[in-house]
C-alpha positions in Angstrom: 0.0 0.0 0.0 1.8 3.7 -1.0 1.1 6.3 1.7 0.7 9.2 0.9 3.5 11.7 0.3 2.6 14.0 3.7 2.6 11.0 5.9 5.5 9.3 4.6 7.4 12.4 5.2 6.1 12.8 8.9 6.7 9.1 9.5 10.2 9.5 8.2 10.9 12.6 10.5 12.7 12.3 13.9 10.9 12.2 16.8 11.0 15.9 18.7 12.7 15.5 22.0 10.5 15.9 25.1 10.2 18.9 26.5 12.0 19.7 30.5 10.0 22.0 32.6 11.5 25.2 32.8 12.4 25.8 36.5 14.5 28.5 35.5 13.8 32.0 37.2 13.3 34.4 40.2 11.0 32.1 42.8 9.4 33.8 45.7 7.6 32.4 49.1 5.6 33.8 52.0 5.1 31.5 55.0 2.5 33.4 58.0 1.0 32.2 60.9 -2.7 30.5 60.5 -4.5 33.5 59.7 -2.0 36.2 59.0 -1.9 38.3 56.1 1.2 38.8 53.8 1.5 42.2 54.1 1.5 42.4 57.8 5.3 42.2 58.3 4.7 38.9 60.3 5.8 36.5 57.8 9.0 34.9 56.7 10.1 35.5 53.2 12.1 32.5 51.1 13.3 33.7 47.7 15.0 31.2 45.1 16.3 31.9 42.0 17.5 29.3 39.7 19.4 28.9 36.2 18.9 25.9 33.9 20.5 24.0 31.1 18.7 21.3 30.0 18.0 18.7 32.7 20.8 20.7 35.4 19.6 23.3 37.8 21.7 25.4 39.6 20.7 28.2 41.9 21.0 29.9 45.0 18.5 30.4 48.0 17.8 33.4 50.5 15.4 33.4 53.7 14.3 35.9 56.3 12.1 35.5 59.3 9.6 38.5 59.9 11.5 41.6 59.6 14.6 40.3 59.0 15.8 39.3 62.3 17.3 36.1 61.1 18.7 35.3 57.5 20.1 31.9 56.0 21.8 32.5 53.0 23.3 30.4 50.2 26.3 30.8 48.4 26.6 30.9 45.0 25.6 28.1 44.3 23.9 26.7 46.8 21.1 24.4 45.4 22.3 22.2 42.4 20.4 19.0 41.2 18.7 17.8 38.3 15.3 17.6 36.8 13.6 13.9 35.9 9.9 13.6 35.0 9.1 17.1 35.6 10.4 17.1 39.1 13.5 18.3 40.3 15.7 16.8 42.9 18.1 18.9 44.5 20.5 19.7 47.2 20.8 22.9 49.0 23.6 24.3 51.7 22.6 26.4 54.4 25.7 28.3 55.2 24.4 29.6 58.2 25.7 26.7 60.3 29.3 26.0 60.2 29.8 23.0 59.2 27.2 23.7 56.6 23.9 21.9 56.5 22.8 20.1 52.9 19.6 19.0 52.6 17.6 17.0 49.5 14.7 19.2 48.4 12.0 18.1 45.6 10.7 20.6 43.3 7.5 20.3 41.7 5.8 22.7 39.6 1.7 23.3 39.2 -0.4 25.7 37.9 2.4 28.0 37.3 3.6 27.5 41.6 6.5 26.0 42.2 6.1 23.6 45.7 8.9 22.9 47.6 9.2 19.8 49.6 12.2 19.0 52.0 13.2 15.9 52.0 15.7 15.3 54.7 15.4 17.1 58.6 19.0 16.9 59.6 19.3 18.7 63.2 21.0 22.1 63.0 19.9 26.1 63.2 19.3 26.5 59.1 15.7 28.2 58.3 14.9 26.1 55.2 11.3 25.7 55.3 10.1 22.3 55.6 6.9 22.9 52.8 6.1 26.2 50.8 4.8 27.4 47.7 6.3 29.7 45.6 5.6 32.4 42.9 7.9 33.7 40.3 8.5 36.8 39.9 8.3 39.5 37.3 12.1 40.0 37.5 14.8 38.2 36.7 17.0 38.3 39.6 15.8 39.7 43.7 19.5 39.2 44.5 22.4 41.8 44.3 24.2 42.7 40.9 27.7 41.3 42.1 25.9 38.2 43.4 23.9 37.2 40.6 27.0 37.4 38.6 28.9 35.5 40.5 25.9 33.0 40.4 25.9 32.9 36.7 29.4 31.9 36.7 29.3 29.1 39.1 26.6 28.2 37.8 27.7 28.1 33.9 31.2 25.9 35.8 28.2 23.6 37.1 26.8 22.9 34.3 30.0 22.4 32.1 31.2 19.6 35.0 27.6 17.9 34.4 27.7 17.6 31.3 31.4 16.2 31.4 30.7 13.5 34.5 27.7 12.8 31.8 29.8 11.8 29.0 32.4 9.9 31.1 29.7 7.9 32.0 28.2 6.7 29.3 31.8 6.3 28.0 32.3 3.8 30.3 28.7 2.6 30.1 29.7 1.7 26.9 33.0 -0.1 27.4 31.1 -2.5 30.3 29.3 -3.2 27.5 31.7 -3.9 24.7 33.8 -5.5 27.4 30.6 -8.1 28.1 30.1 -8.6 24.6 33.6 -9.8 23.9 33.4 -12.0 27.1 31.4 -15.3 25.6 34.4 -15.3 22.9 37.0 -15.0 24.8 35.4 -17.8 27.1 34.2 -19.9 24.9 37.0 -23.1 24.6 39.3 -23.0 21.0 39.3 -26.2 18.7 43.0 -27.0 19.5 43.1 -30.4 17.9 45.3 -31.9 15.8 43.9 -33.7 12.6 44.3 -37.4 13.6 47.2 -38.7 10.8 47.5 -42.1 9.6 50.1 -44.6 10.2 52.0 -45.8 7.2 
């Protein structure tokens, strides 16, 4: 049967690559007491900003209780992970300890929020929120010139590692799997023996 010449073209075209949720961006959290509004300068504020390149995230994080009276600040980076299925799994230092604290966070994204969900409740004085949903914001960056420079760079380092501890792996994916390939021949036993001759 001849298809026709439209649908033999689209069945001979590559497949396009799935899309990865865009995480990228300026990310911004309230958390109040039951019943307290935003705006009444009782509430904490978490902000997160966060750069991305294809599945890799990199960021950095900054929270402040009500009026600023205690801050736990990242440094640049200080949240790097990667994104599978539409979530994100993550690590982020809390530098406000000494030794630092590093905590796995998930990151999922609906309706245009993005939730963040701890993972891991290590003992220490860090303020990463446990649960909170966040809204980005209309600009780019809420963090200082200097610092969002320096984030870029570290962050543009990140990514160029990942994507060379990616290829090293699947470099030696593929000689495990060469090397198990050439196993059964190298085991299997070689027809050594002489043809039989016969006596005169």
């Amino acid at each position: 049967m001849r298809l026709p010449p439209l649908l033999a073209l689209l069945l001979l075209a590559p497949l396009p690559a799935l899309a990865v949720e865009d995480f990228s961006g300026a990310w911004v959290g309230w958390i109040c007491p039951s019943g307290v509004q935003r705006d009444s300068g009782k509430c904490s504020n978490f902000v997160l900003e966060l750069h991305q390149k294809d599945d890799q995230l990199c960021g950095a994080h900054m929270f402040a209780t009500a009026g600023a009276e205690r801050l736990d600040e990242g440094m640049a980076p200080s949240v790097l992970g990667e994104i599978a299925n539409d979530v994100a799994t993550v690590v982020a230092m809390s530098t406000r300890v000494n030794p630092p604290v590093k905590v796995r966070v998930e990151l999922k994204k609906s309706n245009g929020m993005l939730h963040w969900i701890r993972m891991e409740h290590p003992p220490g004085d860090y303020l990463l929120p446990k649960s909170t949903h966040m809204s980005r914001s209309k600009s780019k960056t809420l963090f200082a010139p200097v610092f969002e420079q320096e984030l870029k760079a570290a962050c543009s380092s990140a990514f160029v590692m990942a994507a060379q501890e990616a290829e090293k792996r699947a470099k030696e994916a593929a000689a495990r799997e060469q090397a198990a390939r050439a196993a059964p021949a190298a085991a299997a036993p070689a027809d050594t023996a002489s043809p039989v001759q016969a006596r005169p």
